[in-house]
Residue, then its C-alpha position, 0 to 999 in steps of 0.5 A: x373515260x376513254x375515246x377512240x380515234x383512228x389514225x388518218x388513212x392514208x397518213x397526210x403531210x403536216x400542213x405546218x411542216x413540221x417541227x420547223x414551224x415557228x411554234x411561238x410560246x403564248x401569253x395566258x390570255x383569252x383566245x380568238x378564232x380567225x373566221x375566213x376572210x369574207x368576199x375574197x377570192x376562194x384561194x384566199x378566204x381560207x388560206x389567209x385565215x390561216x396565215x394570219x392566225x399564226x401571224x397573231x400568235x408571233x403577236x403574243x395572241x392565242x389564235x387558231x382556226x379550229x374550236x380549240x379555244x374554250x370561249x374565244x372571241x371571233x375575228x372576222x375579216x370582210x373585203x370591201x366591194x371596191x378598191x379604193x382611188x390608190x388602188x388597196x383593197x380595204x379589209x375591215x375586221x370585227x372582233x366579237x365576244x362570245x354572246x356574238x356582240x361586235x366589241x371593236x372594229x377596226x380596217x386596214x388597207x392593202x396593195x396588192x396586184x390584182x393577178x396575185x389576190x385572185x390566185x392567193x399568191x402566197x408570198x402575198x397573203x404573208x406580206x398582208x398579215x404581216x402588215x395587220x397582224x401588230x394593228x389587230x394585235x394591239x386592238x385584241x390586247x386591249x378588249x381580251x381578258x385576262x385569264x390567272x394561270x391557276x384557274x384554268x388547266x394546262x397540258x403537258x406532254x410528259x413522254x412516250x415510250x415503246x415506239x420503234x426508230x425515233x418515234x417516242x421523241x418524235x412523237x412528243x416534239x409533234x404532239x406539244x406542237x400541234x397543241x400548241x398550234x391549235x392555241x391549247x393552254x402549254x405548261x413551259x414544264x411539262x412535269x408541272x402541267x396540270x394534265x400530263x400526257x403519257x403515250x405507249x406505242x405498241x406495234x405487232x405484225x399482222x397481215x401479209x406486209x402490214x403491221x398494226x400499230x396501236x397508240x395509248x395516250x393517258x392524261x393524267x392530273x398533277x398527282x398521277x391520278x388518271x384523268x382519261x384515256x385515248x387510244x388510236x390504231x392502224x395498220x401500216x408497212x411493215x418497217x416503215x417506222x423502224x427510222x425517222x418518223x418524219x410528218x407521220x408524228x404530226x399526222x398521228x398527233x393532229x388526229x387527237x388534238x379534237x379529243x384532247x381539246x374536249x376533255x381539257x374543257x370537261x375539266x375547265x367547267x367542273 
């Protein structure tokens, strides 16, 4: 089985920052994707979504925005049309289950300036989810099953070889932690993981002052049994990745999360 996936032209800045996003080790729990907030401002629909995915991860609860997490349940946040009389803006949240059923409701409330909720102040939407994020974390902990480590499979970043400067260190360090920013299953020992990730990178010259770089990833079962293979290429400035490959490892790795999430959940349903 095998699947490409071009490198992002240009290559883009990790949303995240980089390694020094607080990346927190999370329990093996059903997970949640956290929908835009409804009925607020365009600058903090999106954002807050965001923010407060990573504030439930702080929580112990797998979050994320995207699709990553296989059957998770859905938290949706809905503004309400007034502010109440002491001036908070009251947001009431829904957890549903997968076939869609609303399974807990529950509404905090909020002060914040007028001027800073239209902009999506960002110091703001941090304070709001740090607020929320322990009331919604107790309430999902309370309805989220379960899951038993040995019945769903894990993913480790075992090593990658080939690339020039930093880049086989680099690489994994972004890789383990897009994966784990976007709530997929981390064995705490990657040489224990049930579908290991080995990469080879490999650059050779090409036209005029570009060099093609071409990336293999090989995931493999706990035996060394091969279980798919992902390629990525492009072409970029000669030596520009002979030092420090910097956000260019979390541009590469968050390409591949989609294809990674995919075949982790083929191997779930057999």
């Amino acid at each position: 089985m095998a699947a490409c996936g071009p490198l992002p032209k240009p290559f883009r800045a990790d949303p995240a920052g980089g390694a020094e996003h607080p990346f927190v080790a999370m329990q093996d729990n059903a997970g949640v994707v956290v929908a835009p907030l409804i009925g607020a401002p365009p600058a903090v629909a999106g954002p807050m979504a965001e923010i407060m995915a990573a504030a439930l991860r702080r929580e112990d609860i797998p979050a994320t925005t995207s699709s990553a997490i296989k059957d998770a349940f859905l938290l949706e946040g809905q503004v309400g049309l007034a502010r109440l009389p002491n001036g908070a803006v009251p947001i009431m949240w829904t957890l549903s289950d997968r076939e869609g059923r609303a399974v807990e409701t529950l509404t905090t409330e909020h002060l914040v300036l007028p001027a800073a909720w239209r902009a999506g102040d960002a110091e703001m939407l941090q304070a709001l989810a740090a607020s929320a994020a322990p009331l919604i974390a107790r309430t999902l902990q309370a309805n989220l099953p379960a899951v038993a480590a040995e019945d769903s499979p894990t993913l480790g970043v075992v090593a990658v070889e080939g690339a020039p400067g930093n880049g086989n260190i680099a690489l994994r360090v972004a890789f383990d932690a897009v994966l784990r920013n976007a709530g997929l299953p981390l064995a705490a020992d990657p040489g224990a993981a049930t579908v290991q990730i080995f990469g080879t990178v490999r650059v050779t010259p090409g036209a005029g002052p570009k060099a093609k770089v071409a990336i293999e990833w090989v995931l493999r079962d706990a035996r060394g049994g091969e279980i798919a293979v992902l390629n990525q290429s492009n072409a970029i400035e000669r030596g520009r990745l002979d030092g420090q490959w910097g956000s260019l490892a979390y541009d590469v790795t968050n390409a591949m999360v989609d294809s990674v999430a995919r075949m982790l959940r083929a191997i779930d349903d057999r």
